[in-house]
DRENKOL-330398 format. One record per residue (C-alpha): residue number from 1; x, y, z. Coordinates in steps of 0.5 Angstrom, whole numbers. Layout:
ATOM;pos;u;v;w
ATOM;NUM;X;Y;Z;
...
! end
This chain:
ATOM;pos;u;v;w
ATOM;1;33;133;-2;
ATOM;2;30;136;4;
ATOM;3;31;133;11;
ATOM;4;24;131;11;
ATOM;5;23;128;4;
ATOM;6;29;123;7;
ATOM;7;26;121;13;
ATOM;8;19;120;8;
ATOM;9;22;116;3;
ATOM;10;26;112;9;
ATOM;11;20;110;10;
ATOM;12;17;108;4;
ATOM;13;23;104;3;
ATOM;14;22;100;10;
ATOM;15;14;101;9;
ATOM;16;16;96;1;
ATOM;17;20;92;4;
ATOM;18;16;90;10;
ATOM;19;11;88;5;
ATOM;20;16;84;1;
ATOM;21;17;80;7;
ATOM;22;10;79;8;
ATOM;23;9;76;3;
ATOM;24;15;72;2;
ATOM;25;13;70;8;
ATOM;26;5;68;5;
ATOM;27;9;65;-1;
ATOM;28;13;60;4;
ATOM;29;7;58;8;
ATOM;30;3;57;2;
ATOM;31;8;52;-1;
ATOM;32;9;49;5;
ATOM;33;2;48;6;
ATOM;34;1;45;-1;
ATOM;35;7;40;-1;
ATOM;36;3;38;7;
ATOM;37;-2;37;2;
ATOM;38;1;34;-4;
ATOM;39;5;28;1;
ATOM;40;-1;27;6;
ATOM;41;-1;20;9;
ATOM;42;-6;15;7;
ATOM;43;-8;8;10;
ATOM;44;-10;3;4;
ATOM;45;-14;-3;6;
ATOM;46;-15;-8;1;
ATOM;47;-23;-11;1;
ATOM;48;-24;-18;-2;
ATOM;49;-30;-19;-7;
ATOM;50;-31;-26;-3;
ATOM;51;-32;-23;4;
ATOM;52;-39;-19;5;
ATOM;53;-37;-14;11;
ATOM;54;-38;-7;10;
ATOM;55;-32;-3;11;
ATOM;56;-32;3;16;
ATOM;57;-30;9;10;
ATOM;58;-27;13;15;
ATOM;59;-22;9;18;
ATOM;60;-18;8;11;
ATOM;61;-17;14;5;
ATOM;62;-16;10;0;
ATOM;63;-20;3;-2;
ATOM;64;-17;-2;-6;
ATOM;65;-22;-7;-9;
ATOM;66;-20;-14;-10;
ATOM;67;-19;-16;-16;
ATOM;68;-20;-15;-22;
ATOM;69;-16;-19;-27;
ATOM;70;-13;-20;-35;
ATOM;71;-19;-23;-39;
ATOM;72;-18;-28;-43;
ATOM;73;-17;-25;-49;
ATOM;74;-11;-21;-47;
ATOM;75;-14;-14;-48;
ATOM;76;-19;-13;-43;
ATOM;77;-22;-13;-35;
ATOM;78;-25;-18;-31;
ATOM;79;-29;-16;-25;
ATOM;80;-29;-20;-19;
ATOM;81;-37;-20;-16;
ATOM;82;-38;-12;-20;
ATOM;83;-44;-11;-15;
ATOM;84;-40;-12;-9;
ATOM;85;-35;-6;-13;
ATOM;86;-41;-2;-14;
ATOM;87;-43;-3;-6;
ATOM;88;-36;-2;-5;
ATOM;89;-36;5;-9;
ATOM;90;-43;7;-5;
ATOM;91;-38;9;0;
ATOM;92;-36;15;-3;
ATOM;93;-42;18;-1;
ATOM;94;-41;17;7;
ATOM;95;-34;20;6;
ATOM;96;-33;24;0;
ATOM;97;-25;24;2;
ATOM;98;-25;16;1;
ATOM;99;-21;14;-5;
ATOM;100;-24;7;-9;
ATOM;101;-19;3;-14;
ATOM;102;-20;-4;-18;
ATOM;103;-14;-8;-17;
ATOM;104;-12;-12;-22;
ATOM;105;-7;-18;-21;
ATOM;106;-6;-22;-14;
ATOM;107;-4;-29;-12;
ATOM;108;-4;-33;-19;
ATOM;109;-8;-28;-22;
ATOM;110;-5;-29;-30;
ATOM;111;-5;-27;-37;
ATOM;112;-1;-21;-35;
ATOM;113;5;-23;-39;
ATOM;114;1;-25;-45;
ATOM;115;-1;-18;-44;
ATOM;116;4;-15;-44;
ATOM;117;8;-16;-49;
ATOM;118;3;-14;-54;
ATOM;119;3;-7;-56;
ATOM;120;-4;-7;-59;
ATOM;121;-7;-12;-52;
ATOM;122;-3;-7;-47;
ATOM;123;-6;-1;-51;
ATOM;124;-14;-4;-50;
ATOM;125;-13;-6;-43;
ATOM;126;-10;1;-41;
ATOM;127;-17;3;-46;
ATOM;128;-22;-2;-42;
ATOM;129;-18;0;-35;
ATOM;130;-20;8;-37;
ATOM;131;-27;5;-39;
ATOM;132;-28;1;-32;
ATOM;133;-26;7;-28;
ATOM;134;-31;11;-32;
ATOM;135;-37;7;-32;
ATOM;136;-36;5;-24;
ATOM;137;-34;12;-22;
ATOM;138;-27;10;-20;
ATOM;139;-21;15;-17;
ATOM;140;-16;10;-21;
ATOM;141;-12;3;-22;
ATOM;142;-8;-1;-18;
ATOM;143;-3;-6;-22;
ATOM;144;-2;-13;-18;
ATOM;145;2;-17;-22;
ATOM;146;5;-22;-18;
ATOM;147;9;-22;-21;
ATOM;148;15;-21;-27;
ATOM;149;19;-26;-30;
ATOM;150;16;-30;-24;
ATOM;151;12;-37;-24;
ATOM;152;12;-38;-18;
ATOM;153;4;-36;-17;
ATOM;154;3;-42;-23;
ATOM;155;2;-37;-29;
ATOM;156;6;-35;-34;
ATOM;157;13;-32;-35;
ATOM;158;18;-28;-40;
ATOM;159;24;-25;-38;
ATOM;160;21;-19;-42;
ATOM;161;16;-18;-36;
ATOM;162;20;-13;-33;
ATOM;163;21;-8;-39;
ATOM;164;14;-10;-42;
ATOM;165;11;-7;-34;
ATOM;166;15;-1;-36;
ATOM;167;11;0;-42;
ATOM;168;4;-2;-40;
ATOM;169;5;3;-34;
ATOM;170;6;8;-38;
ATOM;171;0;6;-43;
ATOM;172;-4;6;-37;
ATOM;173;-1;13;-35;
ATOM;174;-3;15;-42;
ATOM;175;-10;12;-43;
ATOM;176;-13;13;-35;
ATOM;177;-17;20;-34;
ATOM;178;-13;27;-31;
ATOM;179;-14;26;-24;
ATOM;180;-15;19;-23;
ATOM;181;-10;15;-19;
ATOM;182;-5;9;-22;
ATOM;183;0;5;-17;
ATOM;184;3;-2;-16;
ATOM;185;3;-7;-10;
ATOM;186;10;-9;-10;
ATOM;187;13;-16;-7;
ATOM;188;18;-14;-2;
ATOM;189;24;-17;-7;
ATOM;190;26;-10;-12;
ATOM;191;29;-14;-18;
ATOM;192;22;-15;-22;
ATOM;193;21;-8;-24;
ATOM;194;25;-2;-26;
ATOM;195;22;2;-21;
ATOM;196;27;9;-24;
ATOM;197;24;7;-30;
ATOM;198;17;7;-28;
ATOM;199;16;12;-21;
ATOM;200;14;18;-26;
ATOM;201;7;14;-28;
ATOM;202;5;12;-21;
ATOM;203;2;16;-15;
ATOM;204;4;11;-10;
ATOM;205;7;4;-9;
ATOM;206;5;-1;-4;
ATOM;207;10;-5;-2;
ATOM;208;7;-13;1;
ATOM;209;12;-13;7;
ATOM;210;9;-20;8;
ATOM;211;9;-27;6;
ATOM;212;16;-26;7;
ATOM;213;19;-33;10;
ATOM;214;17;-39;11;
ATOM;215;12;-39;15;
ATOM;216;14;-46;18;
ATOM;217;21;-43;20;
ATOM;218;19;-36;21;
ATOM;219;16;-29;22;
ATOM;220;13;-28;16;
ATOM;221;12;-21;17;
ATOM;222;18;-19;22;
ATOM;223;19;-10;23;
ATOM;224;28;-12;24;
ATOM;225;32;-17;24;
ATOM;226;32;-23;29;
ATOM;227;32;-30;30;
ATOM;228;25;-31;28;
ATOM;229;26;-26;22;
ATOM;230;28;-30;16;
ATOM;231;29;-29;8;
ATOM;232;27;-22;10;
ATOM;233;24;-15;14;
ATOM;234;20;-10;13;
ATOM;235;25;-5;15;
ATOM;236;29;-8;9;
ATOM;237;23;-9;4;
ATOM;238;23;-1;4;
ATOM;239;30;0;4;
ATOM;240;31;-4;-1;
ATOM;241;25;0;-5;
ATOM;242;28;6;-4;
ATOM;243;34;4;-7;
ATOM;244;31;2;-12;
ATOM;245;29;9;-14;
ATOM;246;21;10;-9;
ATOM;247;21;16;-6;
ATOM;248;19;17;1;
ATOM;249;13;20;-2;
ATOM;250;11;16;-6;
ATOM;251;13;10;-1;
ATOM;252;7;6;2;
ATOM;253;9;0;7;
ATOM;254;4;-6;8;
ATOM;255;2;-9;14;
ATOM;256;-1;-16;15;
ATOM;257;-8;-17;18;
ATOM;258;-7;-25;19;
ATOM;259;-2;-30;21;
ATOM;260;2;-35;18;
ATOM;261;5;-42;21;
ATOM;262;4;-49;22;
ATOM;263;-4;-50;21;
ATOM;264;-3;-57;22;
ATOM;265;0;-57;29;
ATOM;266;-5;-58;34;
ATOM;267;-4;-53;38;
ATOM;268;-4;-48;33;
ATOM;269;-11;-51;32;
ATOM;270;-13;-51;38;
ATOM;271;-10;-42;38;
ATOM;272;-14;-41;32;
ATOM;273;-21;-43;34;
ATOM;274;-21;-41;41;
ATOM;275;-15;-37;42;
ATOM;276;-12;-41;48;
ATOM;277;-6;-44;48;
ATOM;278;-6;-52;51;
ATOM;279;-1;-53;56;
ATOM;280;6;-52;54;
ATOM;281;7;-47;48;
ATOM;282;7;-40;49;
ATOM;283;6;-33;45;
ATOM;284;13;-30;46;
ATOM;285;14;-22;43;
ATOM;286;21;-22;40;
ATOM;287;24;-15;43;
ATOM;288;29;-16;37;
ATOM;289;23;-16;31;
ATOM;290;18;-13;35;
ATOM;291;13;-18;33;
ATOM;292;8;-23;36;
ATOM;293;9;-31;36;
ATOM;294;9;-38;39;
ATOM;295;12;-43;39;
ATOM;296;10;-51;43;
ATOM;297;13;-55;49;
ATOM;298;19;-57;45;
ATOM;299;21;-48;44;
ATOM;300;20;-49;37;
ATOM;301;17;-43;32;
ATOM;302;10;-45;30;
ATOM;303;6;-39;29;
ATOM;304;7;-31;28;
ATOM;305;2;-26;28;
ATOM;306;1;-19;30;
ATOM;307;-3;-16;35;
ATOM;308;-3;-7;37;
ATOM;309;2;-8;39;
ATOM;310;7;-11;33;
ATOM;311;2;-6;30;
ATOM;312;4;0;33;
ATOM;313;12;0;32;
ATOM;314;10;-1;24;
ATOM;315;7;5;24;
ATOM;316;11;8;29;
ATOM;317;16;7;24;
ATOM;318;13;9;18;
ATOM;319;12;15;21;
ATOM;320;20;15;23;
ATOM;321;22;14;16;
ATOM;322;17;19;14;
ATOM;323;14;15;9;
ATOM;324;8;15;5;
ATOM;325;4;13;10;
ATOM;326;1;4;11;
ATOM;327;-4;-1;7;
ATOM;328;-6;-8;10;
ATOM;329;-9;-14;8;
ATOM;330;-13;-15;8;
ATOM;331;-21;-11;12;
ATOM;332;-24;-18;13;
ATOM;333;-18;-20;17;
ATOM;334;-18;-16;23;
ATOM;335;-20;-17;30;
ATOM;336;-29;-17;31;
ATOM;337;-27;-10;34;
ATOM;338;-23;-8;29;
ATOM;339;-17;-7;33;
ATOM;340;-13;-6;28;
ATOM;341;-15;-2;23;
ATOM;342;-17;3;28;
ATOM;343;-9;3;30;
ATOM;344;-7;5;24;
ATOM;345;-12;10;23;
ATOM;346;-11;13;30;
ATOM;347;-4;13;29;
ATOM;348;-3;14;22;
ATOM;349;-8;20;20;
ATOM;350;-11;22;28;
ATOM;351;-11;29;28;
ATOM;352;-10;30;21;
ATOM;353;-13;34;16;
! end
């Protein structure tokens, strides 16, 4: 081979391999774009049937409207107030981004126990959920069972709760239509589902971190541990999900929009319908906790809430532990300004695609 065929094909080969780097390199910035795509943070607020405020459909990426429940028979929905769905949904044409979901379940909401343990019922409920996202144009299904093997909410219980919400997640999976969107809103406790055995069915998981202590002794919804944290935190409500099988990316932290305390003492009372504390009690921050909360002349817990503040270290949190993203309840709860769901959308989805 002549020297100048050498210095030719030399050529060609940094020429191939330069184009090979190249696009290696678009390869890389295309997976890394669509993983960013695929793990895009969220803020779901939970809209109540019972409330008539429109939501601002900017502020959140998903909606979950509450609630629909198990009828009657076993087998089937029933929808909370289906006009205020059908309005809820209307949303969607502001902001084509905006997700809608029926949850199902919430606070002595029952039969799901019944329900469940049925193959035939789990079928037609999985059935009838697919025919209610298609006949209300939903984006999907949230489960808010509240919750297996429990009775604490007044409804019915079996120990087979737990395997038998295995198996109507995945005849949900099944029967709800490609693209739609099935997930779960969890008590901040593991022990009522088997998360590994249900995670590959669910898009997300909202955990409830709050209502987590008694209220008249503690901060129901405290970020750390403290004097004022009680039975649980919501720092150990994700670690716990997480050991329990939740991935990150699948892992949605929930924040409380309201307060919770001694309603019948006066000067909670007095706080709540004014704003202003009679003489003696104080609203203290726990520096521990990062959290508000008051106490009365004698130094004693009262009252836990949060405010921007409280706010903004959950979701600098969520941001810090790279979870999901957040969800509160619930829309009608926040401040006359909306302080507070304008503080999770600035710093959870700010400057975001």
């Amino acid at each position: 081979m002549t020297m100048k065929k050498t210095v030719h094909a030399k050529r060609l080969i940094r020429i191939l391999a330069y184009r090979i780097l190249l696009l290696s390199m678009l390869g890389l910035i295309c997976t890394t774009k669509s993983l960013a795509q695929k793990t895009q943070r969220l803020i779901v607020a939970y809209v109540t049937s019972w409330t008539d405020e429109e939501p601002d459909p900017f502020v959140m990426s998903h909606i979950n409207y509450a609630f629909g429940h198990v009828n009657e028979s076993f087998n089937g929905v029933i929808i909370d107030n289906p006009e205020r769905l059908k309005m809820i949904v209307s949303l969607k044409e502001k902001n084509p981004k905006l997700k809608v979901l029926l949850s199902i379940g919430g606070w002595g909401s029952g039969r799901f126990s019944e329900m469940a343990s049925q193959k035939a019922n789990r079928e037609s409920f999985a059935n009838e959920c697919k025919n209610v996202v298609e006949a209300y144009g939903l984006d999907g299904i949230d489960i808010d069972w509240e919750y297996p093997t429990q009775s604490t909410a007044g409804i019915s219980s079996s120990p087979d709760d737990t395997a038998n919400f295995t198996l109507l997640m995945h005849d949900l999976r099944k029967a709800l239509p490609k693209g739609r969107l099935l997930t779960a809103a969890t008590a901040s406790e593991t022990q009522y589902i088997d998360f590994k055995d249900i995670i590959d069915c669910l898009d997300f998981v909202n955990v409830m971190a709050y209502d987590m202590s008694d209220p008249l002794k503690a901060h129901h919804a405290a970020l750390y541990l403290s004097e004022i944290s009680g039975d649980c935190t919501s720092s150990e409500a994700v670690e716990a999900h997480l050991k329990a099988g939740v991935p990150k990316e699948k892992l949605v932290m929930g924040v409380p929009f309201y307060g919770k305390g001694d309603r019948e003492d006066a000067g909670v009372k007095a706080f709540l319908e004014t704003g202003v504390l009679p003489e003696g009690y104080q609203r203290l921050w726990s520096e521990e906790s990062q959290v508000p909360y008051i106490v009365n002349a004698e130094g004693k817990f009262v009252w836990g809430d949060e405010n921007v503040k409280s706010l903004t270290a959950k979701c600098q949190y969520i941001i810090e532990q790279k979870l999901r993203g957040g969800m509160y309840w619930d829309y009608a709860s926040d401040s006359p300004q909306h302080e507070f769901s304008q503080t999770l959308y600035r710093l959870l989805m700010g400057n975001r695609e």
